[in-house]
Structure formats: structure tokens, C-alpha cells
N, C-alpha and C positions, 0 to 999 in steps of 0.2 A: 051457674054459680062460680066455677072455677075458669079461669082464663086459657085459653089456648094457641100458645105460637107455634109457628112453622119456622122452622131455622134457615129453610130455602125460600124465603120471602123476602122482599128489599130492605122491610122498614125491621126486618124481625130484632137487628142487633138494638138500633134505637128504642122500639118495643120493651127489651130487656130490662134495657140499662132504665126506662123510664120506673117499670114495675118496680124494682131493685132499690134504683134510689128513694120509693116513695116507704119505705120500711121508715119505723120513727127513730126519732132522736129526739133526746131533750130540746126541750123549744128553750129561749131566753128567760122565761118566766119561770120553770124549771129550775133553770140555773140561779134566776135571783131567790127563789123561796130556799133552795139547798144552801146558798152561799150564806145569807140570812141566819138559817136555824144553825152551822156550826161556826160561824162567829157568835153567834149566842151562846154558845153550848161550851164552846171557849172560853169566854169573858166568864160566864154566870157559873157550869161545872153542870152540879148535879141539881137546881135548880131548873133550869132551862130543861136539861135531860127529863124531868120530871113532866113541868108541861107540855111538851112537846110528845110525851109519848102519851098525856093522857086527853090530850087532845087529836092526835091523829088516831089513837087506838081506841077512840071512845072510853078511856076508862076511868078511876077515880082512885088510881094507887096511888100509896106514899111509896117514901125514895126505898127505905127499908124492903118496900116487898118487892123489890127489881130485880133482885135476887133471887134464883128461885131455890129451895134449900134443898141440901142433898137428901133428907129425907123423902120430899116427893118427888127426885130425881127417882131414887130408889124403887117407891111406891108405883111410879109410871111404869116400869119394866115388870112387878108384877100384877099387872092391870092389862101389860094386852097380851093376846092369845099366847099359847105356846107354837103355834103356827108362827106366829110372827115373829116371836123371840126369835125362833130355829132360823126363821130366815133373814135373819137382820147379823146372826152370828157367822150365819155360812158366808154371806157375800161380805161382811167384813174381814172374811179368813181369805175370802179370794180376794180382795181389792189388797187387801195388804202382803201378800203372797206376790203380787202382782210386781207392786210401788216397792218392795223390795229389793228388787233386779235392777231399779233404777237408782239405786246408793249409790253414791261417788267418792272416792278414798282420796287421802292426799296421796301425792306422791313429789320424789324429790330425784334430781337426775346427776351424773357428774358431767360438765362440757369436757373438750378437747384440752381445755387449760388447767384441770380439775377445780375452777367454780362450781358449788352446788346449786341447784338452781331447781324451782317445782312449785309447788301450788295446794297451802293446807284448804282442807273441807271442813266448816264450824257449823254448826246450826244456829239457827236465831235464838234468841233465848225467851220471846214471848211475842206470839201469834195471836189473832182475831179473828176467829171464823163468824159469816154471817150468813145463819142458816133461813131462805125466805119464809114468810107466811103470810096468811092473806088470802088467797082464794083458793088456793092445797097446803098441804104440811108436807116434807119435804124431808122425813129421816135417811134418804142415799143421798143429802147432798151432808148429813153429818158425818157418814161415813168416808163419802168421800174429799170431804176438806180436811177432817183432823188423821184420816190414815197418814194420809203422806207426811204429813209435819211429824206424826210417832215415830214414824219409820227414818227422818233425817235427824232427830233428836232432840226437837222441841221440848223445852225444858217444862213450860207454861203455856197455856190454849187456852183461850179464852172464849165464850161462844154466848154470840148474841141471837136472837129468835123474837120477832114481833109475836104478841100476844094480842090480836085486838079483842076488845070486849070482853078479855080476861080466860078466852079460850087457851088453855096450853095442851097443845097436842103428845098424847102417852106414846106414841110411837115413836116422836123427835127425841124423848127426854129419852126414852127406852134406849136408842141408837147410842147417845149421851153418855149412858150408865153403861151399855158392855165395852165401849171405850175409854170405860173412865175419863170420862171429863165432871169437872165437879161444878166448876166455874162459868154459871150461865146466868146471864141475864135478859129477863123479859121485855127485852125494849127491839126497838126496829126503826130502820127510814133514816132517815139524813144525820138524824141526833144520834142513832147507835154507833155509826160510822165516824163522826167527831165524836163521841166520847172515848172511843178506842185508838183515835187518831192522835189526841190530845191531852187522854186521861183525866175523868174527874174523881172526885173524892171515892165516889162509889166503884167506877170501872177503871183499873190503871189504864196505862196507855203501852200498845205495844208494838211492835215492829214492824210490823207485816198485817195487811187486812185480806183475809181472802174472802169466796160465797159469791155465788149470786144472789141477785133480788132487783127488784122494780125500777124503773126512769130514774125513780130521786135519789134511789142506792147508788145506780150507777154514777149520775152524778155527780155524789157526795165523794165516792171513791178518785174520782177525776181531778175533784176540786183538793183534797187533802193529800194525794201522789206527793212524794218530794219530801214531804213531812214524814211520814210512811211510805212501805213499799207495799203496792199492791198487785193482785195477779192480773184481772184485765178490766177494759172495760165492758162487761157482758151487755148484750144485744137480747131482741129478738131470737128466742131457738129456731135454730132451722135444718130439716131435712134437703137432702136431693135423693132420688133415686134413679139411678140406672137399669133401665129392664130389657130384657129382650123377649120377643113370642111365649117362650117358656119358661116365663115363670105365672107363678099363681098369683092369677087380679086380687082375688080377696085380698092373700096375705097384703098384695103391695097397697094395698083400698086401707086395709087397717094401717098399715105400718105410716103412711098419708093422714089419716087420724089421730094417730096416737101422737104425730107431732103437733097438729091443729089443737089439740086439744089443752096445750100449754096455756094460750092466752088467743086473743085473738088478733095481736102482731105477730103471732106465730109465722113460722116460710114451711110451704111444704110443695116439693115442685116434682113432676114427674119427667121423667126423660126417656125417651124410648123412639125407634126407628118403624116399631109396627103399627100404624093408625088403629089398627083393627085389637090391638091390644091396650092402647090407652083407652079406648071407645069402653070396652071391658072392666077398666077399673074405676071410669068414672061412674060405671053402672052398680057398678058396687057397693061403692062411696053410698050411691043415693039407696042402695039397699040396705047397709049399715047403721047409717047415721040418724034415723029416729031411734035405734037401738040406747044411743050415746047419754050418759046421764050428762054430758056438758055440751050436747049437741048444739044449742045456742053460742058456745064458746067456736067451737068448731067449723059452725058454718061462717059467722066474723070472719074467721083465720082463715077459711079457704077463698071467701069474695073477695079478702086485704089480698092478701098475699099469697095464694094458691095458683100454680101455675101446672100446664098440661107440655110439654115441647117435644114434638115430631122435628127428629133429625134425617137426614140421609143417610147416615151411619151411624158406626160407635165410637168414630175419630172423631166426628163434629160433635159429639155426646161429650165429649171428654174435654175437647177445646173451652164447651159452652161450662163443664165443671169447674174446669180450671178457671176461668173465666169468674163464676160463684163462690168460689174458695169456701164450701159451705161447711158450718159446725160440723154436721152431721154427711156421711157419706154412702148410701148401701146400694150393692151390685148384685143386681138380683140377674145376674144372667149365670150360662153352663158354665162357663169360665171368667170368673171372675180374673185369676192373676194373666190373663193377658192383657187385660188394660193394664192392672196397679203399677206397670213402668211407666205408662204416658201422664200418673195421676200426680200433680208436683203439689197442688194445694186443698187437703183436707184437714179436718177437726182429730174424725174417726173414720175411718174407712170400716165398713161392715160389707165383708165378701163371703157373694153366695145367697143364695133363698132361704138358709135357716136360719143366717146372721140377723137378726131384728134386730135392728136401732134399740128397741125396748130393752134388750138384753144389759148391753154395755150401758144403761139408765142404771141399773142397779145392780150389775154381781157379776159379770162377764171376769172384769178385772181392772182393766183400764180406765180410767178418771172419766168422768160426764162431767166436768166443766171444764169444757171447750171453747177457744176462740170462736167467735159468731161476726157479723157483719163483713164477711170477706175477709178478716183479720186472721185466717190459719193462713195469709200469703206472708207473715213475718212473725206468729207466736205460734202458741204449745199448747195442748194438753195438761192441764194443773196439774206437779209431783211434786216429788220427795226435792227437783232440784229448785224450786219454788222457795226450799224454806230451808237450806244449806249456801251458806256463803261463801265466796273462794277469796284467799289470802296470797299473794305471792311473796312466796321464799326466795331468796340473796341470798347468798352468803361467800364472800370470796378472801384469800387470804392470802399472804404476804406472797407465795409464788404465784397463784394463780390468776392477780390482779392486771397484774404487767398491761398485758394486751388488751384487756376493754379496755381500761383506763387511759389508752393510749389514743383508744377509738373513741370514746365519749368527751377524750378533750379536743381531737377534731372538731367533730361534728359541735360541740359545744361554741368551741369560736365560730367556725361557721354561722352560728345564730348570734352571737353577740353578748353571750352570757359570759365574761368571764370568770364571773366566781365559780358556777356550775366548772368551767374549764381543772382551775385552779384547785378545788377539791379533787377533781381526779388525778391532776398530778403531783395532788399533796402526796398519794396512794402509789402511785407508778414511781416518784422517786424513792420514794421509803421500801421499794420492793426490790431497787438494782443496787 
């Protein structure tokens, strides 16, 4: 079921790169049904929004109930357990404990000429969170899109959530209410994202879109960039794990699972130098996995994209990492931080045998939405600096102008700009 390369074999890099690149991507068709519904959703508003949700969602709302009101926001949080509540409040106390440490202040400098000079920190003034739905509910992806925007000062949060068939999940809404958000609507898929992109009568339109969600989210986010800013294009989730002899097969067998079990473009790839340890956890796997209530989902995900790699070492282990830049990173050997120097491209790194991936999913502290498709080699983990904009500060005056001034009308003729010239030395002579 799962594939197995050898790193010391000829074809193994070609091997790779072939598995790797057959991960999905929106097809063309994709793209025209996305491009389709938010030109429509544009042109028509709340309209188009209406049918489109209530034919992808199977449903038969009107525009009015897209809203869902704060009283059954209210109502969902006391509707599930106290268990739940406890633990929806704690890892909200840690993820924003966290994203806290990661606030950025302005600050302003004097140069050698006394010009001040620095860089104000603003927050946006109104965000879109899109939390998925659809084959799970997803209350740690509430928590962890509108913590960081609380924590940079987002004034206004807006929060979209598909409902299909009119299911709305008391967990998402629960997550919702201890964060105070009030402001949600039951819509999802191409049209929630142009309605947020574009605003219609019903949902303003605002700055920033973040969330993950399915092909046509992604998509949709792709197609409306530039209009709005968004956080990325999310992928396929994917693990890698680094193990040596000792660690425990089970753990590394579920922790394999727990990633497959997302979807079944899921990546979940083993890496390890002991044969006789991967042998171990693929035994496992198949010891496991009739356990699994989404075992069907999982085995999908392990024949797509399940991968086994016997290296020579833990330097070719780490090449072939780098090489994967994967969302997701766990070093399941005795010493973890002897590699973390050679590791230049991960999501999350999880160091050590007790670190579960599962963990940082929900209350560790650190954000789980992460760059995916090899994309942690040029982005970030979702924060607080996601949703704080930077301004640069100038300011120079009659003594301290002199010498740029003097420099920027250089370099200004130089280019051929004379007016740009001209303006500096309107400054430079007014100063002698």
C-alpha cells in the first residue's frame, strides 16, 4: 500500500520528484468554475451568493438566514460538553500566549544627520477568516486564524464556515463565542471568498482573507490576491518524519495516520536509515488502521501519497527534507537539535518522540496553518504579522536634509528624472 524508496538507488531522486509532483493541483476546469462563480458573485452580490451556496451546499436558505445569529452562536457553546468548552478555552489561552511574543511595535531612529527615520506597525482594520467544512469541523482552525488577528488589533473579523445540508457544527460556533466573534456566516467555497473579496450587501468586503479549505477555496483565494491580501495558497497537509532505531513504531504508525487521515491527497512520508525500523511501522500501520473511523480516507492517502525512504544516514535524511520543505516536520530520534542546524525548510518542526504533530494541530501554541507544497522554502506560519501592516516614517528637517538631498539629486539625474532632482534641491538649498 505504501511506497518505498531507497535513497542509494539511481532512479531514487527521479522516483521522488515524480511521487511529489503528482500531489493535486486545481485542474483548468477548477479554475474556470471558481472564476465563473466570483464574477458572478461580483456582478449579482448577494444573489449569486445565495445560489451558489444553496446549491453546492444542498440547501434551501434564504439570504437572511446566512447569518447565523448570535444567539445560537451563544446556544452552541452551551450545548457541548464541559470537556470541550475546558479545552477549547485552554489552547486558546495557549495559542494566544504564544502569537503574543510575536507583536511588532513601531519604532523610529535618529541617523548621523539627525533625520528621523523608522517604521509605524497598524493592524488592518477588517479580516475574513475561512474556517473549512465538509467532511470534519474544524474549531482549532477558529482559533487559530482569529487569535492572531486579536492579538495584532484587528478591529473587525469576519468568519465564514460552510454549512452543507444545514449541519452547523456547536464546536466551531463554541470556538466563535469564547473569542468573541459575532460576525459569521454560513456560506463556504468560491462564493464565500468573492463575497469577502468584494463585499455584498449581506457580507462587507474586507482586507485580508485567511483559513484553509478545499481545491476551489484555494483557488478562489488565488484568483482574488491583489484585490485582497491573503495568507497562502494552502495544499495538500503533509507530514515528514525523521526516526532513528529508537524510537517507538506505533507512535511514529499513528502519527503517519493522523496525517492520512485529513483527506486522501494527504502526504505522509517516513524517513529513517534503519530498514528493520521502517519494516516496524509499516507493521503497525496495518495493525492500526482497521481501528480508524476514516480508515478508508487513510488508506487513499497512504497509496496517493504515502511514502517509506531508507537513507544511508541522517545527512541524506535531512538533504531529502530539505529537498520536501514539508508543512509539517517531526524528529522522532535521541537528539533531535543536532540536525535543527542543517534543517533550512520546514512548516513546524516537532523535536523529539513526545512532540506529535497532533499536538501543535491544536494547543501546543504555534499556528497549524502552514505553508504546504514545498512552499515553507519562501513563507511562514500564519501570525499576528499576517494582519499588522508596516508604514515607513521620514521625517527630516531644515539641518538635517542637507546631505541626502544632495545624494538623491545625484543619483536622481543619474536616472533622468529631473524633477525628482529638482525637488531635492528645492530642500538642500533652503537648508544652506
Amino acid at each position: 500500500m505504501i511506497k518505498h524508496l531507497d535513497a542509494s538507488s539511481v532512479d531514487f531522486e527521479k522516483s521522488l520528484q515524480s511521487i511529489v509532483s503528482s500531489t493535486s493541483e486545481a485542474s483548468d476546469s477548477v479554475f474556470e468554475t471558481v472564476s465563473k462563480i466570483i464574477s458572478d458573485v461580483r456582478a449579482r452580490g448577494d444573489d449569486a451568493l445565495l445560489e451558489y451556496t444553496n446549491l453546492y451546499d444542498h440547501r434551501s436558505a434564504k439570504i437572511e438566514s446566512l447569518q447565523i445569529k448570535k444567539s445560537e452562536i451563544r446556544m452552541a457553546l452551551d450545548r457541548v460538553s464541559d470537556l470541550m468548552r475546558d479545552s477549547l478555552t485552554e489552547a486558546a489561552r495557549r495559542i494566544r500566549i504564544f502569537h503574543e511574543k510575536q507583536k511588532q511595535e513601531t519604532w523610529i531612529y535618529k541617523d548621523d544627520d539627525g533625520n528621523e527615520l523608522g517604521q509605524r506597525i497598524t493592524p488592518m482594520d477588517r479580516v475574513g477568516v475561512y474556517v473549512p467544512g465538509g467532511k470534519a469541523a474544524y474549531p482549532s482552525s477558529v482559533l487559530m486564524s482569529v487569535i492572531p488577528a486579536q492579538v495584532a488589533g484587528v478591529k473587525e473579523i469576519i468568519m465564514v464556515v460552510p454549512t452543507p445540508e444545514e449541519q452547523r457544527n456547536d464546536s466551531v460556533l463554541a470556538a466563535a463565542e469564547i473569542l468573541g466573534i459575532s460576525k459569521i456566516f454560513s456560506v463556504g467555497g468560491a462564493q464565500a471568498i468573492a463575497a469577502l473579496a468584494f463585499g455584498t450587501e449581506l457580507i462587507p468586503k474586507v482586507d485580508k482573507i485567511v483559513g484553509p479549505g478545499n481545491i476551489f477555496v484555494a483557488a478562489a483565494k488565488k484568483e482574488v490576491f491583489g484585490c485582497v491580501g491573503i495568507d497562502m495558497i494552502a495544499g495538500p497537509s503533509e507530514v515528514v518524519i525523521v526516526a532513528d532505531k529508537n524510537a517507538n513504531a506505533d507512535w511514529v504508525a499513528m502519527d503517519l495516520l493522523a496525517q492520512a487521515e485529513h483527506d486522501e491527497e494527504a502526504s505522509a512520508i517516513l524517513i529513517s536509515p534503519d530498514k528493520n525500523f521502517i519494516a516496524c511501522v509499516e507493521k503497525s500501520i496495518m495493525k492500526f488502521l482497521p481501528e480508524m473511523e476514516r480508515a478508508n480516507i487513510i488508506e487513499a492517502s497512504l497509496r496517493n501519497n504515502g511514502i517509506m525512504i531508507r537513507t544511508e544516514d541522517f545527512k541524506q535524511a535531512i538533504k531529502i527534507v530539505n529537498f520536501l520543505a514539508p508543512e509539517h516536520l517531526e524528529l522522532a530520534v535521541s537528539n533531535p537539535e543536532v540536525l535543527l542546524n542543517d534543517i533550512k525548510h520546514a512548516g513546524a518542526i516537532f523535536m523529539g518522540n513526545y512532540s506529535a504533530e497532533s499536538l501543535g494541530d491544536y494547543c501546543a501554541g504555534p499556528n497549524h496553518v502552514l505553508p504546504t507544497g514545498r512552499t515553507s522554502k519562501f513563507s511562514s506560519p500564519l501570525g499576528v504579522y499576517d494582519f499588522q501592516k508596516k508604514t515607513s516614517l521620514i521625517k527630516c528637517d531644515n539641518g538635517s536634509v542637507s546631505k541626502i538631498a544632495g545624494v538623491a539629486s545625484v543619483l536622481a539625474r543619474g536616472e533622468g528624472l529631473t524633477a525628482h532632482a529638482r525637488s531635492a534641491e528645492f530642500r538642500n538649498d533652503c537648508s544652506e
